[in-house]
N, C-alpha and C positions, 0 to 999 in steps of 0.2 A: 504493500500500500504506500510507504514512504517514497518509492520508484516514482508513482502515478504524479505527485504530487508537484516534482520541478520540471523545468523544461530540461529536454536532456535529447543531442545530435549525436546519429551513430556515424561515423564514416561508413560507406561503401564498396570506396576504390572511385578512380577516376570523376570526379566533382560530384558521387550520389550521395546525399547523407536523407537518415531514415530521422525525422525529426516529429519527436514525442512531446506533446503538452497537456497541461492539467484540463480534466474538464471543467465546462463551467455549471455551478451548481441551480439545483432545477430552480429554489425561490428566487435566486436573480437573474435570469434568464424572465420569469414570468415577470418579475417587478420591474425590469428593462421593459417588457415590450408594455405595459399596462402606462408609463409613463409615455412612453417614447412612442406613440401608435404609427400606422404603414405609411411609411414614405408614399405620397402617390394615393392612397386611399381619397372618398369624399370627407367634406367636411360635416 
């Protein structure tokens, strides 16, 4: 679990790297978009 939690780039070889980040947690995800509403939506 402590892995999941930073960001962390594997090399590859030749310019691939496998790049891991934390998720974002589900109440700020929902309380982003309940402020924030659709770009482009009506008013």
């Amino acid at each position: 679990m402590a892995a999941e939690k930073n960001y962390k780039a594997e090399y590859l070889g030749s310019g691939t790297f496998v790049i891991s980040k934390p998720k974002r947690q589900k109440h700020k995800t929902r309380q982003s978009r309940l402020r924030n509403p659709q770009r482009g939506s009506r008013k």
